[in-house]
C-alpha positions in Angstrom: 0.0 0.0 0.0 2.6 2.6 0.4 4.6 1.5 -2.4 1.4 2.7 -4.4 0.9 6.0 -2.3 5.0 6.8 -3.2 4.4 6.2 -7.0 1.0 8.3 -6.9 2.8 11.1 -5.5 6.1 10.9 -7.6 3.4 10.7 -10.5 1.2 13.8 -9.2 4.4 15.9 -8.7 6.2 15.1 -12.3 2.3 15.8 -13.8 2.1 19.0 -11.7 6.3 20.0 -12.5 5.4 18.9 -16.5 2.4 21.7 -16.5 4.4 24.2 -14.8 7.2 24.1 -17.4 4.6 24.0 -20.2 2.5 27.0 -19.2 5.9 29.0 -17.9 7.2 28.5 -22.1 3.6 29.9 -23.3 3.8 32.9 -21.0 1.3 30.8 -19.3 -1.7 31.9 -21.7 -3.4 29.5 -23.9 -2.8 32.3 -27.0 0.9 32.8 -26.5 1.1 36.1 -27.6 1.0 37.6 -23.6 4.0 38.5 -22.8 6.6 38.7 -19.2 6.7 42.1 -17.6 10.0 44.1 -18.7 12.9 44.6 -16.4 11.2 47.8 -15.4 8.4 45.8 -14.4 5.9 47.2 -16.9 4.0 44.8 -19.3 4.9 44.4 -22.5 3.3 44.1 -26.3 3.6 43.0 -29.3 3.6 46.0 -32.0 3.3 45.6 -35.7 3.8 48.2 -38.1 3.0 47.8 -41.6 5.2 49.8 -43.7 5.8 51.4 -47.0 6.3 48.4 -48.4 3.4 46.2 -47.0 6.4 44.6 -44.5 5.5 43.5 -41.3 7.6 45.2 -38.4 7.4 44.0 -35.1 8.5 45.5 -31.9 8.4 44.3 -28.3 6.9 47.5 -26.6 6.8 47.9 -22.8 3.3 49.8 -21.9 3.4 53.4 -20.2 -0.1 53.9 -19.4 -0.2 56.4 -16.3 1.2 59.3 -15.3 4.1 58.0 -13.6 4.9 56.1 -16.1 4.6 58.2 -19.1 6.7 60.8 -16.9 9.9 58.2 -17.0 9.4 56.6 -20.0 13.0 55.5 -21.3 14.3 58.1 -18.8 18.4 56.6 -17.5 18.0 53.9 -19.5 21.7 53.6 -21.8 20.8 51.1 -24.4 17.9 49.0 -25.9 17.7 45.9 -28.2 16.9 47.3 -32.1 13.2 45.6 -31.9 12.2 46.9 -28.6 10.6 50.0 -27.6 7.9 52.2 -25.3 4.2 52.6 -26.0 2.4 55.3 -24.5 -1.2 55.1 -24.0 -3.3 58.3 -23.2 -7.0 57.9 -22.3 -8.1 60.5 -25.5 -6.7 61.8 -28.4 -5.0 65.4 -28.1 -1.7 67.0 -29.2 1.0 65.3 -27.4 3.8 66.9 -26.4 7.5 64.8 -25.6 10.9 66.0 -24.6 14.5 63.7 -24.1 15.5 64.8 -20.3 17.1 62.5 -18.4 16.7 59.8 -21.8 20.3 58.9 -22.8 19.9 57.5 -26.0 18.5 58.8 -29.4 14.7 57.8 -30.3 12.3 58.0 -33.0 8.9 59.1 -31.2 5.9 58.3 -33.7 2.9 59.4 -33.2 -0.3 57.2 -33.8 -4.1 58.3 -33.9 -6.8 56.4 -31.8 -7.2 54.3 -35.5 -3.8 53.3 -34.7 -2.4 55.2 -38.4 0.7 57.3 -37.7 0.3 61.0 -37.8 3.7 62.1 -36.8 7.1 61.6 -36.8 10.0 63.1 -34.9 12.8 61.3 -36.1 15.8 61.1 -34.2 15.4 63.4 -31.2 18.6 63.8 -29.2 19.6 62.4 -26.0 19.1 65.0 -23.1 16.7 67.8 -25.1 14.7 69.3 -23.0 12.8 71.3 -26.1 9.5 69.3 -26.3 8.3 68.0 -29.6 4.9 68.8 -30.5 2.5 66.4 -33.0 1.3 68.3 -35.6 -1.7 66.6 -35.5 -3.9 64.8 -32.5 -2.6 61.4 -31.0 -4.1 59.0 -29.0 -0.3 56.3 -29.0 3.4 57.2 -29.0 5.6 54.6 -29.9 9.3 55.1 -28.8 12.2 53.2 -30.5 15.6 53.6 -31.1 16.7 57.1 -33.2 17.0 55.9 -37.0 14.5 52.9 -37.1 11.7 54.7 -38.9 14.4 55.8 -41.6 16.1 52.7 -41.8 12.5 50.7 -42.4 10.5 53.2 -44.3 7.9 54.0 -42.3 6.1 56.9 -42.6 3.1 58.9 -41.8 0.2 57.5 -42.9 1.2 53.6 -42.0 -0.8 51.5 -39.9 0.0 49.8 -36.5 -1.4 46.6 -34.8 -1.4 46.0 -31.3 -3.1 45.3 -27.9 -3.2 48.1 -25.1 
C-alpha cells in the first residue's frame, strides 16, 4: 500500500512540474502572444507596423499607461535591443507633447491616432533635449524606438500599427 501511495505522489508531482514548465514556455496563456513584464516591471506588447512596403515590423513594446509612467518613459536607460521600444497610452486623443530629459539614447517618437495610423514623426530626437516636440496633429499612442529605425524601415506617416493596449 505505500509503495502505491509513493508512486502516486512521484506521479502527481512530475504531472504537476510537466504543467508548470509548459505553461511557464507559453507565457502561461493558452494564446501565447501575452507576454513577461519588462525589467522595469511594466507589461509588454507585441507591435506591428506595416510599412511602406506592405512589411511587417514587429517590436516588443513595454506599456506606459499612467502618469508615472509616461513621466519616466526611457528616462536613465543607456541602451535598448533594435526591436524593442515604449508605448504610451493616453485615455483620449490630443496634441501630445515629448521631450528627451534624463533619456540617454537617441529615439524616433511616432505618433499614432486612436485608429492606430501614424500621424507624426519626430525622427531622431537627441539624448538630453529638453525642447519638447509637438505632434502636428492629435494622438491618442506614441511609440518610442531607437533614433533611425523609422528611416532605416520606411515608415512613414500615414502607416498603420497593430497591437493590444
Amino acid at each position: 500500500m505505500k509503495t502505491r501511495s509513493i508512486k502516486t505522489f512521484l506521479f502527481c508531482v512530475i504531472v504537476a512540474s510537466l504543467t508548470f514548465v509548459a505553461n511557464c514556455g507559453s507565457g502561461g496563456s493558452s494564446s501565447g502572444n501575452s507576454l513577461s513584464p519588462s525589467p522595469a516591471g511594466l507589461p509588454r506588447t507585441h507591435v506591428v507596423i506595416v510599412n511602406d512596403n506592405d512589411l511587417r515590423l514587429q517590436i516588443i513594446a513595454e506599456i506606459a499607461s499612467t502618469s508615472e509612467q509616461h513621466s519616466l518613459g526611457l528616462m536613465y536607460r543607456t541602451s535598448m535591443e533594435a526591436n524593442e521600444g515604449m508605448l504610451f497610452v493616453f485615455d483620449s486623443e490630443r496634441p501630445l507633447s515629448f521631450w528627451m530629459k534624463n533619456t540617454l539614447i537617441p529615439l524616433d517618437m511616432i505618433f499614432i491616432d486612436s485608429d492606430k495610423r501614424i500621424v507624426d514623426i519626430n525622427h531622431d530626437a537627441q539624448p538630453e533635449n529638453t525642447v519638447p516636440f509637438a505632434s502636428s496633429s492629435p494622438a491618442r499612442y506614441v511609440l518610442e524606438v531607437n533614433g533611425g529605425y523609422c528611416v532605416e524601415h520606411n515608415i512613414n506617416i500615414g502607416n498603420l500599427l497593430e497591437f493590444d493596449e
